[in-house]
Each structure stands twice: as structure tokens, then as C-alpha cells.
C-alpha positions in Angstrom: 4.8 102.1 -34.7 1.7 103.8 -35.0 1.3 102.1 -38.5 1.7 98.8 -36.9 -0.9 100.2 -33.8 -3.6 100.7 -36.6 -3.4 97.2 -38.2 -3.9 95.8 -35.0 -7.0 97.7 -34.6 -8.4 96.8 -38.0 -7.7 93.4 -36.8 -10.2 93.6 -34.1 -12.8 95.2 -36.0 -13.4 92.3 -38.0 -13.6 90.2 -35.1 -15.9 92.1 -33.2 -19.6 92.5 -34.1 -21.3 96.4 -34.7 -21.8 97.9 -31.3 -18.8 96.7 -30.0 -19.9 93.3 -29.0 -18.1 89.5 -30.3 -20.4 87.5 -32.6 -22.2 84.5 -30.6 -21.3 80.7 -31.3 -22.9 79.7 -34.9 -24.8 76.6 -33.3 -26.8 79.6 -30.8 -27.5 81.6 -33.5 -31.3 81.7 -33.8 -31.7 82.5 -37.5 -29.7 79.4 -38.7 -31.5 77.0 -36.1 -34.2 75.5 -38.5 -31.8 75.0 -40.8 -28.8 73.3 -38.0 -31.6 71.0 -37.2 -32.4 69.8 -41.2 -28.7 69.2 -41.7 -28.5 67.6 -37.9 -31.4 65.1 -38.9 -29.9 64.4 -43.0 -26.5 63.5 -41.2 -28.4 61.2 -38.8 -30.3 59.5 -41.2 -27.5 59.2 -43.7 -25.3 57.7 -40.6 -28.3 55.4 -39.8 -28.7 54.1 -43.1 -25.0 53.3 -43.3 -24.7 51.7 -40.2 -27.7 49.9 -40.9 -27.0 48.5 -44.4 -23.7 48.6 -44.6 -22.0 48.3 -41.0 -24.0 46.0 -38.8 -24.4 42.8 -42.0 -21.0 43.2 -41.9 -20.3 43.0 -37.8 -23.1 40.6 -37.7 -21.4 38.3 -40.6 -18.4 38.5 -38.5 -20.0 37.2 -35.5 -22.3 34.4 -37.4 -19.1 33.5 -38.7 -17.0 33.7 -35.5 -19.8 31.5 -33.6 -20.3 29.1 -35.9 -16.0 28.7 -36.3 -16.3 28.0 -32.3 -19.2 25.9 -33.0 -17.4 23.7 -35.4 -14.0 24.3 -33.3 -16.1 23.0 -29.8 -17.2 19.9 -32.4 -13.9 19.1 -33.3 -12.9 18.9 -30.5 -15.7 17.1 -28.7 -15.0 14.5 -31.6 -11.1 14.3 -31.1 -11.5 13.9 -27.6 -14.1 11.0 -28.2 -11.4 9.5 -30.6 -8.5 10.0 -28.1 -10.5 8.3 -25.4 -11.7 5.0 -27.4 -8.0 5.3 -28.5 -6.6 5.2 -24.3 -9.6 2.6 -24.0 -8.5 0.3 -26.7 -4.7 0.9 -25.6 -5.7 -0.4 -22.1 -7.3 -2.8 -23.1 -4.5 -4.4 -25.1 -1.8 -3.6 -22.5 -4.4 -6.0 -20.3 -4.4 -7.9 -22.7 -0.5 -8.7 -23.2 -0.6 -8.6 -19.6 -2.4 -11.5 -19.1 -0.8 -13.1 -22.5 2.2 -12.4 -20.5 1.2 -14.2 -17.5 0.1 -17.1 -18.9 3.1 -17.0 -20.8 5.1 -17.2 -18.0 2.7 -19.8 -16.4 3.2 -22.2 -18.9 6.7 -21.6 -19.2 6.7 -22.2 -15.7 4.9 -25.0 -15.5 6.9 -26.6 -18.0 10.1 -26.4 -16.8 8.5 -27.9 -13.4 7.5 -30.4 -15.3 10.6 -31.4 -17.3 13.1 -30.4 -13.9 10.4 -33.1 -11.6 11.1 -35.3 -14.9 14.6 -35.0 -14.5 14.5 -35.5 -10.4 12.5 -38.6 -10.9 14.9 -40.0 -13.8 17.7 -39.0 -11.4 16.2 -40.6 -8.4 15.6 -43.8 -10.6 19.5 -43.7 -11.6 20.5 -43.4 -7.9 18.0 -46.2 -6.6 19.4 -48.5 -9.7 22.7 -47.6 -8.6 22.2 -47.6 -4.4 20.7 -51.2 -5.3 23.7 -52.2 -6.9 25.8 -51.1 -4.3 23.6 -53.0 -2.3 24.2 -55.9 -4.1 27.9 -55.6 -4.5 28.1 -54.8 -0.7 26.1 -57.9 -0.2 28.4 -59.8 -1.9 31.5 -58.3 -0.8 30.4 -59.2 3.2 28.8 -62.3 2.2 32.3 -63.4 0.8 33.8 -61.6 3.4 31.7 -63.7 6.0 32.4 -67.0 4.3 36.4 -65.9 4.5 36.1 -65.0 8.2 34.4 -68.2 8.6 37.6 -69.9 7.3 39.7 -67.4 9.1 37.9 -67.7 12.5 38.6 -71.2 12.1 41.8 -71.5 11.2 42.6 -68.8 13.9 40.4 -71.1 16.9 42.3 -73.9 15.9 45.9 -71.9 16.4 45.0 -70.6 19.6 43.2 -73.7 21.2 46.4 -75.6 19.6 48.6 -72.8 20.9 47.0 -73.0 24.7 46.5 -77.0 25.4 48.7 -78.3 22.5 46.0 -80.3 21.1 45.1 -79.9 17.4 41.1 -79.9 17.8 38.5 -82.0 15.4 37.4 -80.3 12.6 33.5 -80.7 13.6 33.5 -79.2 17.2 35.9 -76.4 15.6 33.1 -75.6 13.3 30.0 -76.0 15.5 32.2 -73.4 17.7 32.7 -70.5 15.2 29.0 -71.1 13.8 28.1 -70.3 17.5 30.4 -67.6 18.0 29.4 -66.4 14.4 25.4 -66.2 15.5 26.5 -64.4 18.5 27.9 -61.5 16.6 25.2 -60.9 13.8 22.7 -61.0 15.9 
């Protein structure tokens, strides 16, 4: 143990400064001063010059090139967005377009069907007048020979009942001026 004891102390003697005191921090030192501030201001310049030449073209390239992309980027866009509005535009204006393509369409589709429907209520109303005037006619006939058999039937039945009730057969020309009378009477 005492071996060990005595490396520990030679240990410490390198450590420690003559008289018993520690070395101060090489930076404090007062002897290598000048010479901390040469290499202090070779190392500045030396990180100037690279940061000059070499590091800042390079960041600025970067950001020219980054702000001219957004540039262009902001153009396309701008341009795209002028295309897709003349592109709504022009779609509007066609869907107005068939719109009102659509409606007057339907208007003349409309009014021809009107047309050929008040065509066929007029040939129909024609048909029915041609045929309501020939019922006309037949019905005219129909009464008119009806008339001239009641005539003949009013006569013969005048002459049965006055032939019936006073047992006379009655002249043919006061039998007739009878019904006539009687006939008048009725129509009128």
C-alpha cells in the first residue's frame, strides 16, 4: 500500500504547479495572449472568407432560386386561374345558351302541336256541323213525312170518331179544312 500511496503522489505533482499551486486556464495565461489573439483573428478571417465566398452565394442562390420558383409558381397560377375562369365563363354561357335553345325548342314544339290539335278541333268541328246538318236534314225529313202521315192519320181518325159519334160519314173538304186548323194549332 504505501507503493500505491506514492504513485498517487507523483500523480499530483504533475498536476500541480512549483510552489504548490494548480496551473491557470491557458486562455488567462499572459505570455501566450499576443499570440491567442493572432490565431483568434486568422480563424476569424479564414471563417469570414468562407462564409463570404463560399456559404452565402450558395444560401443566396437558394433563395434567388426559391423566389423566383414562387414567382413563377404565383404566375402559374394567376394564369390557370384566368384559364379556369374564361373556362366557367364560356361554360355558362353555353348552358344559357342551350337554355334558351331549349326553350324555344319547347316553344315551337309547343306551338306546333297547338296548332295542328286547333287544326284537328276545327276539322273535327267541321265533321260534326256536316254531320249535325245532316241529322238536321234527315230529322227534317223524317217529321216532315211524319207530318204529312199524321195529316192522313188525323184524318182518317176525325172521320172515325165524328162517324163513330153522329153516324154521319163527313165530306172530305170540311174534314180537311178541320185537321189543317187543328194542325196550325199545335205547331204553333
Amino acid at each position: 500500500m504505501a507503493e500505491g500511496h506514492g504513485d498517487a503522489k507523483g500523480t499530483i505533482a504533475h498536476t500541480e504547479a512549483e510552489g504548490g499551486h494548480k496551473a491557470p486556464f491557458p486562455p488567462f495565461q499572459k505570455d501566450t495572449f499576443a499570440s491567442q489573439l493572432v490565431s483568434l483573428l486568422i480563424a476569424f478571417v479564414a471563417l469570414y472568407l468562407i462564409v463570404s465566398k463560399i456559404a452565402l452565394p450558395r444560401v443566396g442562390g437558394v433563395l434567388d432560386e426559391r423566389a423566383k420558383r414562387i414567382e413563377d409558381d404565383f404566375a402559374a397560377a394567376q394564369r390557370l386561374k384566368g384559364e379556369s375562369d374564361d373556362a366557367l365563363k364560356a361554360y355558362e354561357n353555353e348552358l344559357a345558351e342551350a337554355r334558351a335553345r331549349a326553350q324555344a325548342i319547347g316553344a315551337e314544339t309547343r306551338e306546333r302541336l297547338n296548332a295542328a290539335s286547333e287544326a284537328e278541333r276545327k276539322s273535327l268541328e267541321d265533321k260534326l256541323a256536316a254531320k249535325l246538318a245532316d241529322a238536321e236534314k234527315t230529322i227534317a225529313a223524317t217529321r216532315e213525312t211524319a207530318m204529312s202521315n199524321v195529316r192522313g192519320i188525323a184524318a182518317d181518325a176525325a172521320a172515325a170518331i165524328v162517324q163513330q159519334l153522329s153516324g154521319v160519314v163527313p165530306d172530305g173538304k170540311s174534314l180537311d179544312s178541320a185537321v189543317d186548323a187543328s194542325l196550325k194549332g199545335s205547331q204553333a
